[in-house]
C-alpha positions, 0 to 999 in steps of 0.5 A: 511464540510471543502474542504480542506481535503480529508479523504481516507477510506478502505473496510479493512486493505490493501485494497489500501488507501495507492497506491490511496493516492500516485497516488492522490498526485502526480496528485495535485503536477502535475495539482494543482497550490496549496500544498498538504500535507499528512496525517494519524492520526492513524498509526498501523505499526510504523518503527524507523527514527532517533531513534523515531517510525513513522508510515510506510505509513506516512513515505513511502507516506512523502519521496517518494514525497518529502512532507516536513512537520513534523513527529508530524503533518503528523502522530500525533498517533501511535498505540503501543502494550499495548496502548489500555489496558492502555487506556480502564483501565486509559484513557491514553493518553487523548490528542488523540483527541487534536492531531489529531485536532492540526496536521490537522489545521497546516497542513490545514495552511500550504497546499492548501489540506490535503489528510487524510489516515485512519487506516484498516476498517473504525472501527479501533481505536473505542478502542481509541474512534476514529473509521474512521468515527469519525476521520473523523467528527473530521477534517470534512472532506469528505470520499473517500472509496477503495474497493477491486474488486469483485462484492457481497463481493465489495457490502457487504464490501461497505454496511457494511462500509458506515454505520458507516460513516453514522451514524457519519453524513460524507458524502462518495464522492465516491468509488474506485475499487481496485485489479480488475483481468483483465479478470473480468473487463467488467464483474465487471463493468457491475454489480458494476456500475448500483449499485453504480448508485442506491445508489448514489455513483460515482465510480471514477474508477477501479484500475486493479491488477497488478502482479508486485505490489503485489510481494516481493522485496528481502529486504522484503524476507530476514526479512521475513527469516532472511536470509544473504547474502553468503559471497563468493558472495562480494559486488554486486548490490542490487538485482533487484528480486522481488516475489518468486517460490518455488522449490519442484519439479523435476529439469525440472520443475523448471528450467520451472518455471524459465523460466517463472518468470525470475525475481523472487527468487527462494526458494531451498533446500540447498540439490538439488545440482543437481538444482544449477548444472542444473541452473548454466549449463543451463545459461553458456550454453545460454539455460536458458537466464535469472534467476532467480532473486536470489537463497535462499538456505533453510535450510543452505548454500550449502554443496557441492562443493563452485564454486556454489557460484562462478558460481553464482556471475560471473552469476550475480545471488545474493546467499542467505541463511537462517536456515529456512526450504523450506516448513517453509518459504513457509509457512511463506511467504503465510500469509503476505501481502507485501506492497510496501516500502520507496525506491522502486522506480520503484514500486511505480512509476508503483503505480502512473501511474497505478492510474493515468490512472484508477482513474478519479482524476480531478472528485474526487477533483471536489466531494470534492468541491461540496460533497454531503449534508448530513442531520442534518449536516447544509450543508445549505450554498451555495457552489459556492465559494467552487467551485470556489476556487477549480476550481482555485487551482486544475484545471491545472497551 
């Protein structure tokens, strides 16, 4: 087993490989006197950069620590639509499995470890050949699996998963609990650690939902929506809102909801003139003394009087708007999943610490180390002086 790479799995697809793998990373940077490099071998979701398609979380995780390597290694295999039928029907491209060997060993040569993302659930990428497990096995490297916090459904997922990395002979180092809801996370705890227990597994740790983390920036409502920005606003700061309410009830409720959430976007009807009168007094007044983060005005702009825009720019509160009804973009917003992106800053350094303080890191590279020996896979050799390298690389400058 190579102890220069670290394979990061999920229990499902944004099940938190890409948040632990940030937090990771930036550990190393920080204790290991060694590099460390970043990759993944199959990418689902693929952004343009410098007019070529990369992967979003190769690209998120490579410029937001500043990891210098090349697009082609960190992100060998991008998966397009039409790619699986052409391979079922023409076995193109044929080269997969080269690649990805190719990427790993430059990345291997040119860092001192190689944390490796994988793609969904751990059988992703079989219609290429190339589940998790095998991908893997490819680079043999060990397993460290997220789950989603819970308790039967975090066991379920974990026996369903560790299966197939089973009967590809890799071994699982480990598990992460992610998305653990605060008022649950004694509860959660006391019945997922003596499991874990049982079956050998350590759980390195317990990552707690944060709120914050799993709203929307503005940006990505507005691709969402496909809303512009009102012109009588001018140029302004990028707006700092981030999640959204909704504005279906009276004007007291929400300008309730307001209050509450402060920072959020505030979806409205482009009719409930009364609303955007209601907002703009209560926040001249000083009775309303933040909020929202922004207004989008569903349906069209406003077709009233034009000091609302006005009144919103000097109020410092960003005006949008999209042809999309309230109830359609309501509705659209509730079935995404929204991942953080390359250049929220604040985000993904609320990620860093957040997994820096509830994942026992110093423990997961001491596992890689020393991971556990899998039958039939000759692990028979002494592994001192795999500790031994570790203990000097990663264990502080």
């Amino acid at each position: 087993m190579d102890s220069k790479g670290i394979f990061i799995a999920g229990s499902d697809m944004n099940a938190g490989k890409t948040t632990l793998s940030l937090g990771l990373i930036s550990w190393l940077e920080e204790n290991a006197s060694g590099s460390v490099s970043f990759m993944k071998p199959l990418g689902q979701k693929t952004m343009l950069f410098d007019g070529e398609s990369v992967g979003e979380d190769t690209f998120l995780v490579n410029t937001s620590l500043g990891l210098d390597m090349p697009l082609q290694y960190t992100a060998p295999f991008t998966m397009s639509s039409g790619m699986a039928q052409q391979y079922l029907s023409e076995g193109r491209p044929s080269d997969l499995e080269k690649r990805i060997r190719k990427a790993f060993r430059y990345l291997r040569s040119h860092s001192d470890l190689v944390v490796v993302e994988g793609t969904g659930h751990p059988g992703v990428g079989s219609v290429f050949d190339l589940c998790n497990a095998r991908v893997a096995g490819i680079m043999d490297i060990p397993v460290l699996m997220v789950l989603d916090g819970g308790i039967g459904r975090t066991i379920d997922r974990f026996t369903l998963c560790s299966s197939l990395f089973r009967e590809h002979s890799i071994p699982i180092i480990g598990v992460v609990i992610n998305r653990v809801l605060e008022s649950r996370m004694e509860k959660v705890k006391e019945y997922l650690d003596p499991w874990f227990n049982r079956m050998g597994v350590p759980v390195f740790g317990y990552i707690p939902f944060v709120n914050s983390l799993a709203r929307p920036s503005i940006g990505m409502l507005g691709r969402e929506l496909g809303f512009q920005a009102d012109e009588r606003q001018g140029s302004g700061s990028i707006s700092p809102a981030e999640g959204f309410i909704t504005g279906f009830g009276s004007t007291a409720e929400i300008l309730k909801e307001i209050g509450g959430s402060p920072r959020s976007a505030l979806l409205l009807s482009s009719h409930r003139e009364e609303v955007l009168d209601a907002i703009l007094a209560r926040r001249l007044s000083g009775s309303l003394a933040e909020g929202p983060g922004a207004i989008v005005l569903c349906g069209g702009p406003p077709q009233g009087d034009p000091q609302v825009a006005d009144g919103c720019r000097q109020l410092g509160i960003p005006l949008y708007s999209t042809a999309r009804t309230a109830g359609d973009s309501v509705s659209i917003l509730n079935r995404r999943v929204f991942k953080v992106e390359p250049g929220e800053s604040i985000k993904i350094g609320e990620i860093v610490r957040t997994i820096k303080s509830s994942v026992d890191l110093q423990a997961v590279i001491d596992a890689v180390a020393s991971g556990p020996v899998v039958p039939g896979r000759g692990m028979e050799k002494p592994i001192s002086r795999l500790r031994s390298w570790f203990s000097r690389t990663f264990r502080g400058r």
